[in-house]
N, C-alpha and C positions, 0 to 999 in steps of 0.2 A: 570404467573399463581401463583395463592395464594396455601399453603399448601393443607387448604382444598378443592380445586378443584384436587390436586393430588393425594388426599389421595383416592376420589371416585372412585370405580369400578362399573364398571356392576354387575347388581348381576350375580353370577354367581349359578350354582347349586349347590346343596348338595347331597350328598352321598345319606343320610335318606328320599331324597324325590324323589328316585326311589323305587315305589311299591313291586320291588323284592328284593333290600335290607331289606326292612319291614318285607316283606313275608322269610327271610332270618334269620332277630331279632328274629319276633314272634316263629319261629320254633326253636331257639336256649332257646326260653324263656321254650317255651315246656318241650326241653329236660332238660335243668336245675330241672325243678318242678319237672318232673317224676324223675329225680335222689332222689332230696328231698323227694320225696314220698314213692319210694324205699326204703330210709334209715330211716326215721321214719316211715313207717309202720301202719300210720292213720286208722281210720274206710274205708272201701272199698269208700261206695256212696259218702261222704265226699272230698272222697281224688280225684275222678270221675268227680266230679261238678265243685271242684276248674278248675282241669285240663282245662274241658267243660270250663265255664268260663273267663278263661286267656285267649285262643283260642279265644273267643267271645272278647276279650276286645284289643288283633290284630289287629282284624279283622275289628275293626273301622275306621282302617287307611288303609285299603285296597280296591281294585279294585274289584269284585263281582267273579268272579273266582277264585282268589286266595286266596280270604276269605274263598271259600268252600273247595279251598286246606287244609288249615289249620286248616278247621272245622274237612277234614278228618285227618289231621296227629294230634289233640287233642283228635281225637276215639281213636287214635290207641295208644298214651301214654297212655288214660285211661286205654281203655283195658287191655294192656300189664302191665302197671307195678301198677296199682290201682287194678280192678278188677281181673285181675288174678295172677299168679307168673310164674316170669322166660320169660316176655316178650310176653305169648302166647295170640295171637286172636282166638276168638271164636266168630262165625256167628249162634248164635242160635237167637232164636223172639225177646231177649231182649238185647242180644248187636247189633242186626241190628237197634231196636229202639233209642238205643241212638248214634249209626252214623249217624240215621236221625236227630235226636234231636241237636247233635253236629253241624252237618254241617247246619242244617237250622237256627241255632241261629248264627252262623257264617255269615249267607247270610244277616240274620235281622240285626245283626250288622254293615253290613258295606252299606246295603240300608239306613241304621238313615242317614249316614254321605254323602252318594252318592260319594265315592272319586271316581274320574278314571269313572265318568257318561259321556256316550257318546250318 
């Protein structure tokens, strides 16, 4: 056998391409921004959208469940550390609108990509 016939493996898996590590990243990404957002202090909607957003931007790499995971744990930094202070949720008309809003652009997201379509 020649080098390159020994050098080849199987592929084997990667870490990054189980959905629950993803889903693992994306929610550490989360809490990263909401730190940053914490500490500089941005315009509320601003700092809410990004959040939204990053969530959405996950969730491209994920399986349609745990995109909507993510869609929810993206409310809940918003909520907590953008729109309110000190970490609190609040379920009044308009933040239950943007846990819709959240978690269905989460769902949109990762329908574009269809990962983990079965």
């Amino acid at each position: 056998m020649t080098s390159a016939q020994l050098s080849r493996r199987p592929a084997e898996p990667r870490l990054v391409d189980e959905p629950s590590v993803r889903l693992g990243l994306g929610g550490f990404a989360l809490f990263a921004a909401a730190g940053l957002v914490a500490a500089i202090a941005p315009p509320a909607v601003p700092a809410a959208t990004a959040l939204v957003v990053l969530a959405a931007a996950w969730s491209l790499t994920l399986p349609r469940a745990q995109a909507c995971l993510l869609g929810l744990a993206g409310w809940a930094f918003a909520e907590g550390f953008a729109l309110h202070q000190y970490g609190e949720l609040q379920l009044a008309p308009s933040d239950l609108a943007l846990l819709g809003a959240a978690v269905l652009a989460c769902l949109a997201a990762s329908m574009v990509t269809a990962v983990g379509e079965r």
